[in-house]
C-alpha positions in Angstrom: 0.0 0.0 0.0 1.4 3.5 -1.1 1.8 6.2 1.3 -0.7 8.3 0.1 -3.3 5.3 0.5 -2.2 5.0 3.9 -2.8 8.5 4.7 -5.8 8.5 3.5 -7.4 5.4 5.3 -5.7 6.5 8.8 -7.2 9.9 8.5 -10.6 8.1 6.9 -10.2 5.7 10.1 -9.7 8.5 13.1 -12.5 11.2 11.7 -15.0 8.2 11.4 -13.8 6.7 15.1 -14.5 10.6 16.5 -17.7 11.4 14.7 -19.5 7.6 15.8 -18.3 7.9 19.3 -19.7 11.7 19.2 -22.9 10.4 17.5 -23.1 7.8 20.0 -22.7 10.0 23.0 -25.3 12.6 21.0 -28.0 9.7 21.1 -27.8 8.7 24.2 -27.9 11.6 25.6 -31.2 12.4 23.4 -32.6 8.9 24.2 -32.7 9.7 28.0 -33.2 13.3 28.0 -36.7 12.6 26.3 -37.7 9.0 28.1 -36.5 10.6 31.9 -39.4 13.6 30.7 -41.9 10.4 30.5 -40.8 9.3 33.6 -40.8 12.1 35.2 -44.7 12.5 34.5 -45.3 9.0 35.3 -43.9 9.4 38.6 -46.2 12.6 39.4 -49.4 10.9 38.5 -48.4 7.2 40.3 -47.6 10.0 43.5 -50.8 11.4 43.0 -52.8 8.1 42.8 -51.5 6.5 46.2 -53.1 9.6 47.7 -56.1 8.9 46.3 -59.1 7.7 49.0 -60.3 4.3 48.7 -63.1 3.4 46.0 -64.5 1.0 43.7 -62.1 -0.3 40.9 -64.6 1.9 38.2 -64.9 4.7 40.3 -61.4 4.5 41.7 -60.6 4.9 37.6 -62.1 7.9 37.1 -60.7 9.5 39.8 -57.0 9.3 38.5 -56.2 12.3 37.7 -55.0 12.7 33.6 -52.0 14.2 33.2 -52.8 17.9 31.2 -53.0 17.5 27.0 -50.8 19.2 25.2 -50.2 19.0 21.5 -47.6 16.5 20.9 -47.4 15.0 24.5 -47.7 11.2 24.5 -51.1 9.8 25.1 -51.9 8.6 28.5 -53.4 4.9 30.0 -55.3 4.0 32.8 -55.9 0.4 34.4 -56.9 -0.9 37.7 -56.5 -4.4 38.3 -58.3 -5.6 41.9 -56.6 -7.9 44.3 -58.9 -10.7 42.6 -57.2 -10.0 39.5 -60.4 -8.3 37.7 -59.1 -5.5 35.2 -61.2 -2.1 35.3 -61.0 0.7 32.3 -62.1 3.9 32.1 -65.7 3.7 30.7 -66.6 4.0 26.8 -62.5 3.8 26.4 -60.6 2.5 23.1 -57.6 2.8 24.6 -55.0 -0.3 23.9 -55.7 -2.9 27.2 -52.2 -3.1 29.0 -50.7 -6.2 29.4 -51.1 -8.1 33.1 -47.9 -9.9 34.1 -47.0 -12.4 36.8 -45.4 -9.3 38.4 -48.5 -7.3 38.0 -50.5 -9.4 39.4 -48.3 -10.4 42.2 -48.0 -6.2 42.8 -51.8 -6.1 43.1 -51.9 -8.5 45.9 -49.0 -7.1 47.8 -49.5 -5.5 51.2 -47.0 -2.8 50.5 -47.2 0.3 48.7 -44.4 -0.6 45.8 -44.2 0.2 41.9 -43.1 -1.0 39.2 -41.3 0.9 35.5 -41.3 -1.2 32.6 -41.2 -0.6 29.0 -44.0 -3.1 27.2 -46.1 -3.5 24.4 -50.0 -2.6 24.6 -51.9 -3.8 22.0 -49.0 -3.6 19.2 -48.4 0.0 20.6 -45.0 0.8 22.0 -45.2 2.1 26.1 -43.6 3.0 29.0 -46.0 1.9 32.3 -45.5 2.1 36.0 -47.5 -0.3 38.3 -48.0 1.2 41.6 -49.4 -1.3 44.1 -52.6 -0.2 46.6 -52.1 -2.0 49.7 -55.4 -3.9 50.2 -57.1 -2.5 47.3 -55.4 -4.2 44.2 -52.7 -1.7 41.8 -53.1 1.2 38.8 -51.4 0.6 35.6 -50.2 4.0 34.0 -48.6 4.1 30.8 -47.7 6.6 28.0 -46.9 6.3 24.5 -43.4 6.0 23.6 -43.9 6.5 19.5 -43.1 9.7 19.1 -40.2 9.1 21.3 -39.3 6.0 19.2 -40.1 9.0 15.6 -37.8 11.1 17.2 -34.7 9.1 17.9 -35.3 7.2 14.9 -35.0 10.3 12.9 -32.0 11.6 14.6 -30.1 8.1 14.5 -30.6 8.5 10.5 -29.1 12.2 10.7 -26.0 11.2 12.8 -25.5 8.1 10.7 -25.6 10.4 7.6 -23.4 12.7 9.2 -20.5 10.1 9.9 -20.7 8.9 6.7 -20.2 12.3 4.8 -17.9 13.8 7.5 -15.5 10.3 6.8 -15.7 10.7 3.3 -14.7 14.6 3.6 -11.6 13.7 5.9 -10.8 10.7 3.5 -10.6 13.3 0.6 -9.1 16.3 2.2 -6.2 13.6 2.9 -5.9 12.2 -0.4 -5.6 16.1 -1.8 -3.1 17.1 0.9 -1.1 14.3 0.6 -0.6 14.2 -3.3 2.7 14.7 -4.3 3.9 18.2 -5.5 5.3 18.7 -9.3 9.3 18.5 -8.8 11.0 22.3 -9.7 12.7 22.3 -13.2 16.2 22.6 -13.6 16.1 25.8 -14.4 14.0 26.7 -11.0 16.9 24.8 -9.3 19.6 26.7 -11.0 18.1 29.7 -9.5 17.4 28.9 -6.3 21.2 27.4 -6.3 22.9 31.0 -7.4 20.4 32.5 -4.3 21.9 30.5 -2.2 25.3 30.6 -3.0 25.0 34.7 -3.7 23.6 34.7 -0.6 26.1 32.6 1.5 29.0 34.3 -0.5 27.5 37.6 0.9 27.4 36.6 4.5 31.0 35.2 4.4 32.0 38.9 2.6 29.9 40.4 5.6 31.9 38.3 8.3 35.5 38.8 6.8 35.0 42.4 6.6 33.7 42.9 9.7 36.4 41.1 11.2 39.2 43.2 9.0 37.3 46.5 10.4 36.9 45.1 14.2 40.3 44.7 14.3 41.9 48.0 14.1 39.4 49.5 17.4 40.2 46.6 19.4 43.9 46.3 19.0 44.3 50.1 19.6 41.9 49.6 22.3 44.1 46.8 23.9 47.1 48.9 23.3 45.6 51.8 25.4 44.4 49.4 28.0 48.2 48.1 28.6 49.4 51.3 28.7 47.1 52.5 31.4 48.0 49.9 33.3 52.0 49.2 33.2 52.4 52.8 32.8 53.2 54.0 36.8 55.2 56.8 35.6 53.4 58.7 33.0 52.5 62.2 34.2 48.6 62.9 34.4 48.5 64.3 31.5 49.9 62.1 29.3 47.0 59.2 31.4 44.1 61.6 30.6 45.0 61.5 26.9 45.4 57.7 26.8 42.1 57.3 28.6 40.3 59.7 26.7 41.3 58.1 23.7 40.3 54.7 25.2 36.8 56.6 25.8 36.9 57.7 22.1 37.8 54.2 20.3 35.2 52.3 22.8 32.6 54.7 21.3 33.8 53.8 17.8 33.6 50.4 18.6 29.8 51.2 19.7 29.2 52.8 16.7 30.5 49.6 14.6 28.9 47.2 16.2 25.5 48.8 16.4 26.1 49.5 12.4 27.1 45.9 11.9 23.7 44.7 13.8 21.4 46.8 11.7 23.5 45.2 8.3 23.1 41.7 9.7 19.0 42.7 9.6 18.9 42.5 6.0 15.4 42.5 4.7 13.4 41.4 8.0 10.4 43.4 8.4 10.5 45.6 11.3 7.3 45.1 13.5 7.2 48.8 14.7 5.4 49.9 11.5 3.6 52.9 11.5 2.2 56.3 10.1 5.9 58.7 10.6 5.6 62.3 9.8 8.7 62.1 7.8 9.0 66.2 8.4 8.7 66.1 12.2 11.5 63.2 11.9 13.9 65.4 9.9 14.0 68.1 12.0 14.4 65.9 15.1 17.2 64.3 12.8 18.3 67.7 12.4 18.3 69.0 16.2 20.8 66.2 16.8 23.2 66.9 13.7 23.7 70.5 15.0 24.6 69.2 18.6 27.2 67.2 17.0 28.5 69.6 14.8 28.2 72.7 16.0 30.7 74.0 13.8 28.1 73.6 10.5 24.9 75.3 9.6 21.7 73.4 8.6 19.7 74.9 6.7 16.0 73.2 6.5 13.1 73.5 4.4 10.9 70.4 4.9 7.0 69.8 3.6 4.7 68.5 5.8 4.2 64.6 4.7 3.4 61.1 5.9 5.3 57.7 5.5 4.7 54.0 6.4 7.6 52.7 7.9 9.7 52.2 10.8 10.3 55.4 12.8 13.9 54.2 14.5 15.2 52.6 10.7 13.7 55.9 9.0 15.8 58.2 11.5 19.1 55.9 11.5 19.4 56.4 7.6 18.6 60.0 7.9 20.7 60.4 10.8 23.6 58.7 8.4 23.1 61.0 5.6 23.1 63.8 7.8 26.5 62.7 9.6 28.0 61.8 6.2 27.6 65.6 5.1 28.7 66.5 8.0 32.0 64.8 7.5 33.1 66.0 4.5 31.8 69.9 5.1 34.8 72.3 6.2 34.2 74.4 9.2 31.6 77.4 8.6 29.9 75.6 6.1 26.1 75.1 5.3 24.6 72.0 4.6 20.9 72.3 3.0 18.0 69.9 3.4 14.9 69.8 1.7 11.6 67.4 1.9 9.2 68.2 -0.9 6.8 64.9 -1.9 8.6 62.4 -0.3 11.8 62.8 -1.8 14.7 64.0 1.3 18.1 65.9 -0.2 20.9 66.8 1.8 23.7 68.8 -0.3 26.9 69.7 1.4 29.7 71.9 0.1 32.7 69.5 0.7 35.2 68.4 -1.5 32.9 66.2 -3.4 33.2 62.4 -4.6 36.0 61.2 -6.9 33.9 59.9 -9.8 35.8 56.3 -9.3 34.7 56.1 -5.8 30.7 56.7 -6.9 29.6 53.5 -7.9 30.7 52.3 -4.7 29.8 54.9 -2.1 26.7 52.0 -0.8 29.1 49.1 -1.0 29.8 47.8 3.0 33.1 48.7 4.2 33.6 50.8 1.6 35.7 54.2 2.2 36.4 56.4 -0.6 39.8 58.5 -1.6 38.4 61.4 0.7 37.0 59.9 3.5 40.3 58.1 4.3 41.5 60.0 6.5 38.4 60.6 8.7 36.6 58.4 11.2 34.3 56.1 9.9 33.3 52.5 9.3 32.1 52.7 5.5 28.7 51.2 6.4 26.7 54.4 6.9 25.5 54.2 3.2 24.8 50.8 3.0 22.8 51.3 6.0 20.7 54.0 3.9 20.5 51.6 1.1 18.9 48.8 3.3 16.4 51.4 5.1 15.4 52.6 1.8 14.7 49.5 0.2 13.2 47.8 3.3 10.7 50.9 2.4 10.7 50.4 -0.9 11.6 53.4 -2.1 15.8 54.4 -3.0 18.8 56.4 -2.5 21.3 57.8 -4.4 24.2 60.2 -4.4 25.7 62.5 -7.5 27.9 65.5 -7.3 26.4 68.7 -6.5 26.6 71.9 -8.9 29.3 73.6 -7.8 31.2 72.1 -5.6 29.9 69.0 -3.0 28.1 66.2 -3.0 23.6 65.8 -2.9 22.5 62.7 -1.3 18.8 61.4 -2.9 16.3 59.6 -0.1 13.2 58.8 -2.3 10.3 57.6 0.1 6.6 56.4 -1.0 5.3 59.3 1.2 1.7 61.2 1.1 1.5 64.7 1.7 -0.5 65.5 5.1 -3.3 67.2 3.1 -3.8 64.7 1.1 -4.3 62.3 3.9 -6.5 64.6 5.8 -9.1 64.7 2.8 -9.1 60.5 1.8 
């Protein structure tokens, strides 16, 4: 037997195990939810009827009390049998003459008040009858029909057996779909999935090599700091506050490299904190900070009110990058201008500019061109940009400025606030 066959019949085998032991459960619980109701109301009536004074059998009869008639209630019986074993019936009566056992008749001559629940047959009609006994005076025979009882559960054992039998079928076919095999990929689907993965492994290896290279300079002059802080007993003060500041300084680089690697290592995973960003308010907050850290520079801002989807803290890292980047290569006294008009973020500065074989490469990781050699830096502060700005699907790009400088490019898919307000 194939697999698929055999996933079919044990799925076929467990759905149709649940649903009979469900159906099961369902009918008995019908079955004696609707006979305990009979019961119930035999029980009243044979109560009432050992209160009864004593009378003739006929008379005694008519007094039993009939239980009220209500449309679709079971039809009632009456029968007193004497202590001679004479049967007496309601006058004028066509009702079906209930059966007298060797019980019955024994119950009629017993001395104590006892009773009796059966289920029996009266004349070919289906009923449920309790005997109570009369001490002295013979026993009452009280029955109900049990036919629509019997209709009912009849009707109901049809609809759960139905029920199995579709619900087993469904399962057996819901198997045999899910478990049919699935087309094998073409060569040409493999091919490409093979290059993904090996573009994609060959990038992480790139990641973790360069990461290492650039790692290494912070923590060796790090390390070198650290030893001389602590073999050096004679160094003046002021020669210990420089080393220590500039232990201060490369731990802070190393910060800064670490937290840029992390974002890298990201990649495309969605960020969860996505929202509505009012990319203006986020540029001048972006701004506020630039000026704190170079106080030396004037920003110049002229931003449009506007709206983005997107991750507020990813959003403000890459601005926050292009910002510092400007910064960078500005000379003292400078102005660096940023403008936000329909999504699209510039930020020109007035440095030196970017040698036209470093521009293809300015978003590369790592990457640091012929003029930012000499400054601190990691070379990932573009790539992050890049990743942001995909991630938001929108793009970023960088071309020399008229003039003199360098214009950096964040296009976002952003909706003016206006235009918001209205929809």
């Amino acid at each position: 037997m194939t697999l698929r066959r055999r996933v079919t019949l044990m799925s076929a085998l467990v759905v149709g195990a649940t649903l009979v032991l469900a159906s099961v459960i369902c009918y008995l619980v019908m079955r004696a939810e609707l006979r305990g109701q009979i019961d119930d109301s035999l029980r009243a009536q044979g109560s009432q009827v050992a209160r009864l004074p004593p009378a003739g059998g006929a008379l005694f009869v008519r007094r039993v009390p009939q239980p009220p008639r209500r449309t679709g209630t079971p039809e009632a019986y009456v029968q007193f049998i004497g202590v001679d074993g004479a049967v007496r019936r309601p006058p004028m009566t066509a009702e079906p003459r209930l059966p007298i056992t060797a019980a019955t008749a024994a119950l009629a001559r017993s001395t104590r008040l006892t009773r009796i629940l059966d289920d029996t047959q009266a004349d070919g009609v289906h009923v449920r009858m309790l005997t109570v006994a009369l001490p002295g005076r013979g026993a009452v025979q009280l029955a109900r029909s049990l036919a629509s009882v019997d209709r009912a559960l009849g009707r109901l054992q049809i609809v759960l057996a139905l029920l199995t039998v579709f619900g087993t079928a469904l399962a057996a076919l819901a198997a045999r779909l899910l478990s049919r095999p699935v087309a094998a990929p073409t060569e040409h689907e493999l091919a490409v999935s093979q290059d993904a993965l090996a573009d994609s492994l060959a990038a992480q290896r790139q990641l973790v090599a360069d990461a290492s290279h650039e790692l290494r300079t912070p923590v060796t002059s790090l390390r070198t700091n650290g030893e001389l802080l602590r073999d050096a007993g004679s160094v003046p003060d002021a020669e210990r506050r420089l080393i220590a500041g500039e232990v201060v300084d490369q731990a802070e680089e190393l910060t800064a490299l670490i937290g840029d690697l992390i974002d890298l290592a990201r990649g495309d995973v969605p960020d969860p904190a996505v929202e509505d960003v009012r990319l203006d308010a986020l540029v001048d907050e972006c701004v506020q900070r630039a000026r704190r850290h170079a106080p030396g520079l004037r920003f110049v801002v002229a931003a449009e009110p506007c709206v983005v989807e997107g991750a507020p803290e990813r959003l403000a890292r890459a601005i926050n990058n292009l910002l510092d980047n400007a910064a960078k290569h500005s000379p003292s006294g400078a102005s660096v201008e940023i403008a936000l008009r329909d999504g699209e973020l510039t930020v020109r500065d007035h440095g030196p500019g970017i040698d036209p074989a470093d521009l293809p490469h300015v978003f590369d990781r790592f990457h640091r061109g012929a003029n930012a050699r000499g400054r601190p830096g990691s070379g990932l502060g573009l790539a992050i940009v890049r990743q942001v700005a995909e991630a938001h699907h929108g793009s970023v790009a960088l071309a020399p400025a008229p003039g003199r400088g360098t214009v950096a490019r964040l296009r976002l898919p952003a909706v003016p606030v206006g235009a918001l307000a209205a929809s």
